[in-house]
Phi, psi and omega in degrees: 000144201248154185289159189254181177323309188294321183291312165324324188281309186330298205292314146306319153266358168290311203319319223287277173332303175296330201090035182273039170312328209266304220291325162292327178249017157281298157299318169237009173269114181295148169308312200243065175284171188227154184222093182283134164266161157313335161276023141092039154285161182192144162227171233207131188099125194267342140349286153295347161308278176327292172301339168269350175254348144324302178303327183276319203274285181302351171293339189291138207240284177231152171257108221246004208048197169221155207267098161272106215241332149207197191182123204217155176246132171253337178174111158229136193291324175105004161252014174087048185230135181143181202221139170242143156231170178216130197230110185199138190259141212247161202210035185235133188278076116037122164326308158301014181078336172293170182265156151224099171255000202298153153269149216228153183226134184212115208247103194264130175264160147266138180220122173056015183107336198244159168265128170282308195212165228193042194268125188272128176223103210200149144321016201349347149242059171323288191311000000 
C-alpha cells in the first residue's frame, strides 16, 4: 500500500519542527521539482533546490521552529497525483539580524508520489 499525499505533506512538514528541511526534500522531491516564492522566483531541480536551501539554511543565526495551523489534501488520485497544502509560521532569526516569521501556505502539486512544484505564499514585506 503506497503512502497517501496527506500523509507525505504531514512527514515533511512535521520534519519542519525539528528542522529537518534538506532531509524532507531529499526524500520527497522530484528531480526536476520546481521551488516557487511569492515573487515569482522560482528555482528548478531538486539539486538546486537543496544546494539553495543550504545556503539559506547557513544564513540562520537561530531556528525557533514552527507554528503548524493545518495540513490538508485538495486532491489525490490514490497513484501519487494531487495537490497538498500546509498552512504555517516559520520562527527564524537570521545572522544579519533580521527576523523570517511569516505566515506562511505552501500548496505541493504531485506527480507520481513525488513533489513536482512547491509555491510558497507569504508577504515578502512581512516585517
Amino acid at each position: 500500500m503506497s503512502t497517501s499525499l496527506l500523509e507525505k505533506t504531514r512527514d515533511m512538514i512535521n520534519g519542519l519542527k525539528d528542522g529537518r528541511f534538506v532531509e524532507g526534500m531529499e526524500a520527497y522531491y522530484a528531480d526536476d521539482a520546481v521551488n516557487e516564492e511569492p515573487t515569482g522566483a522560482k528555482v528548478v531541480g531538486k539539486a538546486a533546490i537543496i544546494a539553495n536551501e543550504k545556503e539559506v539554511l547557513a544564513n540562520v543565526a537561530a531556528y525557533h521552529g514552527i507554528e503548524i495551523k493545518s495540513i490538508g489534501v485538495g486532491q489525490d488520485d490514490g497513484q501519487g497525483n494531487g495537490v497538498t497544502f500546509a498552512e504555517y509560521k516559520l520562527n527564524v532569526d537570521m545572522k544579519d539580524g533580521s527576523k523570517f516569521n511569516p505566515d506562511q501556505v505552501q500548496v505541493t502539486r504531485w506527480e507520481n508520489g513525488k513533489a513536482k512544484h512547491i509555491k510558497f505564499y507569504y508577504n515578502p514585506d512581512f516585517n
